[in-house]
C-alpha positions as CSV (number, residue, x, y, z in Angstrom):
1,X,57.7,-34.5,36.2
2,X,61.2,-34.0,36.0
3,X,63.1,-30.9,36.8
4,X,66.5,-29.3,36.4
5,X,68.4,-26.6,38.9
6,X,71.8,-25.2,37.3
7,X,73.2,-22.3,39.0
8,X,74.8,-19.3,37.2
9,X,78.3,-21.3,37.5
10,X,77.3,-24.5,35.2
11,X,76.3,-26.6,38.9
12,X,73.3,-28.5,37.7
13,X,71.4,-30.7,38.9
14,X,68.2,-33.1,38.2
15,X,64.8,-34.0,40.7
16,X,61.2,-33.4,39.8
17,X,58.6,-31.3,40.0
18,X,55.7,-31.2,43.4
19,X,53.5,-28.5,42.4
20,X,53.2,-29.1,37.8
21,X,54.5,-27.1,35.2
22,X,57.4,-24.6,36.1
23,X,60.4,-22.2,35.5
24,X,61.4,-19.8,37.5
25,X,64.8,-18.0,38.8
26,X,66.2,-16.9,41.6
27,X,69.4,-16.3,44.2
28,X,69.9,-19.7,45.5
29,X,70.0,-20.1,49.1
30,X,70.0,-23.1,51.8
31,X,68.0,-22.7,55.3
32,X,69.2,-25.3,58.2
33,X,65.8,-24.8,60.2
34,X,64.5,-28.2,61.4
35,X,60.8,-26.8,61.5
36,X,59.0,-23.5,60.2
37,X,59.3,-23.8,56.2
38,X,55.6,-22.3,56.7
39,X,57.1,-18.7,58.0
40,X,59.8,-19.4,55.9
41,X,57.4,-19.2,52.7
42,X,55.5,-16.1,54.3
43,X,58.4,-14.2,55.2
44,X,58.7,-11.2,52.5
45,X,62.6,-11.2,53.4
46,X,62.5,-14.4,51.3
47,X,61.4,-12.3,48.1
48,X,63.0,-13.0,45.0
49,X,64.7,-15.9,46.8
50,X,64.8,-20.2,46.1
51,X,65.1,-21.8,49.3
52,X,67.0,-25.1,49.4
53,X,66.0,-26.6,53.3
54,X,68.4,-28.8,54.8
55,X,66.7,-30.8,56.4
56,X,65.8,-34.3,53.9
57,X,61.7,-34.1,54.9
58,X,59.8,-31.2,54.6
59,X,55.8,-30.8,54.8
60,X,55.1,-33.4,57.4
61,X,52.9,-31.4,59.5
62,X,51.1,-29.4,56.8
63,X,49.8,-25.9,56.6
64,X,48.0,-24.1,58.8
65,X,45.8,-20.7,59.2
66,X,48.0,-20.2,62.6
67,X,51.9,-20.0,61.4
68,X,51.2,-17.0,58.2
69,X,54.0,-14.8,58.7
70,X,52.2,-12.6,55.4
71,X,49.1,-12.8,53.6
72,X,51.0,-15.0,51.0
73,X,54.4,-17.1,49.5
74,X,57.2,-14.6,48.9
75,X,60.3,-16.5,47.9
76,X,60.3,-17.6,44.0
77,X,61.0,-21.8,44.9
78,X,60.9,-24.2,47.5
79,X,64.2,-27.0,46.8
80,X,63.7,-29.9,49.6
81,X,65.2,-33.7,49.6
82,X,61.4,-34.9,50.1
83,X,58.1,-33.6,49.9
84,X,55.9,-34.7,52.3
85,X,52.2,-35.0,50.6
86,X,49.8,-36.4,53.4
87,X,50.7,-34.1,56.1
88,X,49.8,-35.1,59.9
89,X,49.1,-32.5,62.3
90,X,45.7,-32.1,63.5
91,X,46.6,-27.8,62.9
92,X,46.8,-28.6,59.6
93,X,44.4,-27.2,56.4
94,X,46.1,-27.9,53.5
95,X,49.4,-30.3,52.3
96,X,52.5,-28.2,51.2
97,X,52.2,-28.3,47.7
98,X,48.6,-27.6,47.7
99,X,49.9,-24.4,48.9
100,X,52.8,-23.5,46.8
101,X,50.2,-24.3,44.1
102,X,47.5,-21.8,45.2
103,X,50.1,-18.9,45.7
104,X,51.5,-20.0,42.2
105,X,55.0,-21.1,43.9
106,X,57.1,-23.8,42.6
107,X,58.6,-26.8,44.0
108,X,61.3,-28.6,43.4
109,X,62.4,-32.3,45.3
110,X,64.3,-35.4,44.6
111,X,67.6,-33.4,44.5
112,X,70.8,-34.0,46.4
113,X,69.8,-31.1,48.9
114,X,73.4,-31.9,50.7
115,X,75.4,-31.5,47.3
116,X,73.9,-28.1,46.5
117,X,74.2,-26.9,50.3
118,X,78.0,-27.7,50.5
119,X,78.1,-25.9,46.9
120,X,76.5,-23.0,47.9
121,X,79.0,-22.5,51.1
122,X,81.8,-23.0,48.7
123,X,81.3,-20.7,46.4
124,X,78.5,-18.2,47.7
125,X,75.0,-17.9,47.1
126,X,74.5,-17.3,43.4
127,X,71.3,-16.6,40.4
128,X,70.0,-19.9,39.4
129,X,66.9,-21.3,37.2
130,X,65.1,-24.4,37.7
131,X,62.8,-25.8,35.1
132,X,60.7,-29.0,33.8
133,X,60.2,-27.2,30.0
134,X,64.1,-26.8,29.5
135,X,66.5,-29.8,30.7
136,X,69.2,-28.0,29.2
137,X,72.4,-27.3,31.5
138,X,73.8,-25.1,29.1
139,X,70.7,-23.0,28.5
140,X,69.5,-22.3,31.9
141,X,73.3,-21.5,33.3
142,X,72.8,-18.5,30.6
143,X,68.6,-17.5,31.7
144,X,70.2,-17.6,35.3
145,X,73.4,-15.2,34.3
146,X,70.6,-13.1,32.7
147,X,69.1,-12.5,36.2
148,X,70.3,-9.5,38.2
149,X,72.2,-10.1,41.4
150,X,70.9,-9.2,44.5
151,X,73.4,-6.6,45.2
152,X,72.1,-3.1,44.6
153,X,68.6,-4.2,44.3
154,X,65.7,-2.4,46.1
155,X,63.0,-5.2,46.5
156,X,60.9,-3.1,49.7
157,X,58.3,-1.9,46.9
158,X,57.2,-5.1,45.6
159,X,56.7,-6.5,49.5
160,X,56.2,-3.4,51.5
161,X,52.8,-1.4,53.2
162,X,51.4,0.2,51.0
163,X,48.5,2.1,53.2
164,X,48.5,2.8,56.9
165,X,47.3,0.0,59.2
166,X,47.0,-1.2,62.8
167,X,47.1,-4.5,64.3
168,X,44.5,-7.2,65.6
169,X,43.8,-10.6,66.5
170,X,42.4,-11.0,63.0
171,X,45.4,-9.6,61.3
172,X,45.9,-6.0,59.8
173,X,43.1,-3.7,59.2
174,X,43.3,-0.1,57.7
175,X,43.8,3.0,59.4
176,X,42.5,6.6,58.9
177,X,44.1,10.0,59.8
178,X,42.4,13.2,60.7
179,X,42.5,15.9,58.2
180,X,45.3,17.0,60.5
181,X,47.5,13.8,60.1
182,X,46.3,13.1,63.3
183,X,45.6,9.3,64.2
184,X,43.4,8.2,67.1
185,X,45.2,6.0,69.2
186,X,43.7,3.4,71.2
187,X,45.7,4.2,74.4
188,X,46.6,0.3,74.8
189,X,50.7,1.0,74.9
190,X,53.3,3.0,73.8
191,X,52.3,4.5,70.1
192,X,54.7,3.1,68.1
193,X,55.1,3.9,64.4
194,X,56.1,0.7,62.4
195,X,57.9,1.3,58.8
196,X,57.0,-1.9,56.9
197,X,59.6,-2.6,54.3
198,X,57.8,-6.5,54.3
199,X,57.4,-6.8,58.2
200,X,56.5,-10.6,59.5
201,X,53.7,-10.6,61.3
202,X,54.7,-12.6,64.8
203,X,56.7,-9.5,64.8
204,X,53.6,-7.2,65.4
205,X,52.3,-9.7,67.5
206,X,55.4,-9.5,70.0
207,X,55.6,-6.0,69.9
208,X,51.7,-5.9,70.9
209,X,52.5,-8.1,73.9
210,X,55.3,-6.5,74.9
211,X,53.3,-3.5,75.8
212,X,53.3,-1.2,72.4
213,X,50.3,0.0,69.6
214,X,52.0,-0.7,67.0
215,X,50.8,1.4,63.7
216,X,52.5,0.5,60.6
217,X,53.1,2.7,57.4
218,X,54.9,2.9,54.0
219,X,58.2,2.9,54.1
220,X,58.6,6.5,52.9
221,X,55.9,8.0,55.9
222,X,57.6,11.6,55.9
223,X,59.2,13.3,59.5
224,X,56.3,15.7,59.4
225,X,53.7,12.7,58.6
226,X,55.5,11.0,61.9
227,X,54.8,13.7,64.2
228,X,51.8,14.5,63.2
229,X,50.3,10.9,63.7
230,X,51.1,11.4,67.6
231,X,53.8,8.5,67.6
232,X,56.3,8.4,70.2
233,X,59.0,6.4,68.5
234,X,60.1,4.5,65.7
235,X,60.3,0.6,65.0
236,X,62.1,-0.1,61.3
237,X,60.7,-4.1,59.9
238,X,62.8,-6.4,58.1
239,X,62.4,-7.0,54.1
240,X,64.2,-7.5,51.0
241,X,66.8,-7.0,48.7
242,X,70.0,-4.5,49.4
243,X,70.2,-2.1,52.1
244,X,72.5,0.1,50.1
245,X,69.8,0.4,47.5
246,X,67.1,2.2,49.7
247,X,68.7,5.7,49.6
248,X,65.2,7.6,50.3
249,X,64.7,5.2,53.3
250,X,68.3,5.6,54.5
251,X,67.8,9.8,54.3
252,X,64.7,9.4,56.4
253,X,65.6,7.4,59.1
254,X,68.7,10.1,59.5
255,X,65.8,12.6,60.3
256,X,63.6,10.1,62.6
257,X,66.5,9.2,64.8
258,X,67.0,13.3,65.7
259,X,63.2,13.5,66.8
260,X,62.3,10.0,68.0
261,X,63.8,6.7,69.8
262,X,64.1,4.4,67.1
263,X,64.6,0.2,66.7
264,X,64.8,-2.1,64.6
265,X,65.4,-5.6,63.1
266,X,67.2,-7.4,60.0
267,X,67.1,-5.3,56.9
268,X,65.8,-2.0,59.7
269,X,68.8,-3.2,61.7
270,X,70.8,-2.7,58.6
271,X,69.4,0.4,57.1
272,X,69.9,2.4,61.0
273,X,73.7,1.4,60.5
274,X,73.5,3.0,57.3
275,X,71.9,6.2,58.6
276,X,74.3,6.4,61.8
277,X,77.2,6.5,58.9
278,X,78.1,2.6,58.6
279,X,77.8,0.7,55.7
280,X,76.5,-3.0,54.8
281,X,78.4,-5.8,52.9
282,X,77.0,-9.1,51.3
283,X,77.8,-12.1,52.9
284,X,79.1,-15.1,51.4
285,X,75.7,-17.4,51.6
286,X,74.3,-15.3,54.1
287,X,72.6,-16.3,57.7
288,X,69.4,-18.2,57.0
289,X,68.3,-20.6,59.5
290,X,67.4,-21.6,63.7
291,X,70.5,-22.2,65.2
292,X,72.9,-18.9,64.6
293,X,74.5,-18.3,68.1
294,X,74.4,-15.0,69.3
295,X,76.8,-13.6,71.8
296,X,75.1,-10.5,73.9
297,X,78.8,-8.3,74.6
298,X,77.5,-6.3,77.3
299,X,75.6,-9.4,79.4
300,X,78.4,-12.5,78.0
301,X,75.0,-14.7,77.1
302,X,75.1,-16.9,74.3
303,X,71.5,-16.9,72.8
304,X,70.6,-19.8,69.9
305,X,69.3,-17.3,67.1
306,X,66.9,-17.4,64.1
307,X,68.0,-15.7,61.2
308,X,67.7,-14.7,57.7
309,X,69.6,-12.0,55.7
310,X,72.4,-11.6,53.0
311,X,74.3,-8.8,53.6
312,X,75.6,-7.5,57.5
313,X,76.2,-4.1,58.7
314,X,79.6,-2.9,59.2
315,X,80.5,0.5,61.2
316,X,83.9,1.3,60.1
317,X,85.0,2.7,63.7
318,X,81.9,4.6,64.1
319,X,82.8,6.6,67.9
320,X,78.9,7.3,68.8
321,X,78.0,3.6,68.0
322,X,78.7,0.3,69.9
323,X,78.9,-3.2,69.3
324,X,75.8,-5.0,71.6
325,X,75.7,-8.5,70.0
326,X,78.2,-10.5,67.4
327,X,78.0,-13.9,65.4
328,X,79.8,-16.4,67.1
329,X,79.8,-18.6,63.4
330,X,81.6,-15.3,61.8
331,X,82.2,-12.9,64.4
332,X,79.7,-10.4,62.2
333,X,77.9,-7.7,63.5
334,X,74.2,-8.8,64.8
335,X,73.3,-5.9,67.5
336,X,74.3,-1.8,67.7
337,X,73.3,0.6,70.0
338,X,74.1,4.3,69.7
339,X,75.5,6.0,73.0
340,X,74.2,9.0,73.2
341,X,71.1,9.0,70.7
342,X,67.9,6.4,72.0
343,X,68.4,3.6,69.0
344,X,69.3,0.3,69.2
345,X,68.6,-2.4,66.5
346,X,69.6,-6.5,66.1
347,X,70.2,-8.0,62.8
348,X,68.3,-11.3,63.7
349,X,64.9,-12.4,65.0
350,X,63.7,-12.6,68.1
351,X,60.5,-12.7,67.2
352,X,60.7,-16.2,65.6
353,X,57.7,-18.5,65.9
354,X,58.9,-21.6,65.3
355,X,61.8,-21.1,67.8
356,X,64.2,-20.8,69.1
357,X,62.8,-18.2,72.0
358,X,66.0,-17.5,73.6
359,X,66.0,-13.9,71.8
360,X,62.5,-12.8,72.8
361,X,64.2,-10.1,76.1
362,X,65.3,-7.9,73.3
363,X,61.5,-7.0,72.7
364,X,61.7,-5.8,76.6
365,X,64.8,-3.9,76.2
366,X,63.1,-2.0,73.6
367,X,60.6,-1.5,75.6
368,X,62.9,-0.5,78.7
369,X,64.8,2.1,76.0
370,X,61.6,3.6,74.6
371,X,60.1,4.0,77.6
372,X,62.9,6.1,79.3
373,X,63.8,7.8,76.1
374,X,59.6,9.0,76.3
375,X,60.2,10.1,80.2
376,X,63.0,12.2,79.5
């Protein structure tokens, strides 16, 4: 079935549909990651989003019950060079557009994947619409200007916890309070509250094997409803849309940081700049993809980094807040650290499944942090 992509600047072009009938809209992106288009569909940082992978052949090795960063597809499109049908992999449950299908997902292949890539660093990432009902350059360059841009967009509520929950093997399950606010703790690890703005999962897993109970709750859990619970610090998850936008969040966190050590990563990374008194910008196509490297300032370490955000954080000369960790592609902010407060935070993942691993220490040096921080 054939399909058309145009982008909000007239840049068009033609493949075919992998999962029937579709149109749909989106800020177009490109991800460079060899492997992991699975978490890359469950990631709720991918919201709102069409992905264009580099890499020409994607679905080779299937889906699997494993790999689900989320209980489902986030991101609005998947744009590869080739679809791979008949996956092999003996992990695998399901072919990859029998799974964009069943989470009502489109997918779009057959087009010049390079082309749109080398367009996208060119100009920036920008709305686009792709479609097999309207072939029409000229009428989907005007649905995609119709679509709002991502800056100034609050997407956390359409991705984010809605109810308490703690972690297991089996995935989340829902927690209760006393009539106090109290929570009963299990005693397994530090109590750590997690504020889900659209957390990935191998992130709760990590923080479980690190040596923390990780609880996680709304992204508007009051101060009062923090201490009450019993939790001795803070984590802040990645997620969606435009930091800037998530002025109730950004007010909160400005409270948690006076009461409890708090860390965080990607968009939590971006929204404890914002509440130390930094600010965030968009990037041109923004930092999506396995093999970001990562200078560490304080150790000189060059880490291979998995990434995924649009905007960075930026701390105008901030005197209480240091630079841990920069970009080597950009020279962009990716780590901060405050000096005298307990809160540290990176912009990328260390947490990524798929790889690479080289980031999973930052995991124990929030660990190391929260840990003295709770001492003291």
């Amino acid at each position: 079935m054939k399909a058309l992509l145009t982008l909000e600047d007239g840049f068009s072009l033609y493949g075919k549909s992998f999962t029937g009938d579709f149109e749909t809209g989106g800020e177009a992106i490109f991800n460079t990651a060899m492997t992991g288009y699975q978490e890359v569909l469950t990631d709720p940082s991918y919201y709102g989003q069409m992905v264009c992978m580099t890499w020409p052949l994607i679905g080779n090795y299937g889906i699997n019950s494993e790999d689900m960063e989320s209980a489902r597809v986030h991101l609005r499109a998947l744009l590869v060079k080739e679809c791979c049908k008949t996956p092999s992999s003996w992990r695998s449950v399901m072919s990859l557009p029998d799974f964009l299908q069943k989470n009502g997902t489109s997918g779009m292949e057959g087009l010049d994947t390079r082309a749109l890539t080398r367009h996208l660093r060119i100009h920036g990432a920008m709305r686009g619409v792709i479609s097999t009902r309207d072939i029409n350059p000229a009428s989907l360059q005007e649905k995609a200007r119709a679509l709002p841009t991502m800056e100034g967009q609050n997407l956390v509520p359409f991705v984010a916890a809605q109810k308490p929950y703690f972690w297991t093997a089996g995935g989340p399950v829902e927690a209760g309070f006393a009539p106090d606010g109290a929570y009963a703790w299990q005693g397994t690890g530090i109590r750590l509250l997690v504020y889900d703005y659209g957390i990935k999962w191998n992130i709760l897993r990590e923080l479980v094997k690190t040596g923390f109970e990780p609880l996680a709750v709304p992204p508007l859990f009051g101060v009062e409803q923090a201490k009450a619970s019993g939790a001795q610090a803070i984590f802040l998850s990645n997620g969606p849309g435009d930091p800037a936008a998530l002025t109730s969040e950004i007010a909160l966190i400005r409270e948690l940081v006076k009461t409890f050590p708090v860390t965080g990563i990607c968009l939590g990374h971006q929204l404890i700049g914002h509440a130390l008194g930094g600010s965030t910008g968009k990037l041109r196509f923004g930092h999506h993809g396995a093999n970001h490297p990562v200078k560490d300032m304080n150790t000189g370490r060059v880490e291979i980094s998995s990434q995924n955000h649009g905007f960075h954080v930026i701390l105008n000369n901030l005197e209480e807040v240091e630079t841990t960790h920069v970009n080597l592609n950009d020279m962009t902010l990716e780590g901060l650290r405050h000096k005298n407060l307990p809160v540290m935070s990176v912009q990328y993942h260390p947490e990524a499944a798929a790889g690479p691993h080289d980031s999973r220490y930052l995991f124990r040096r929030f660990y190391e942090m929260i840990s003295e921080a709770v001492k003291t």
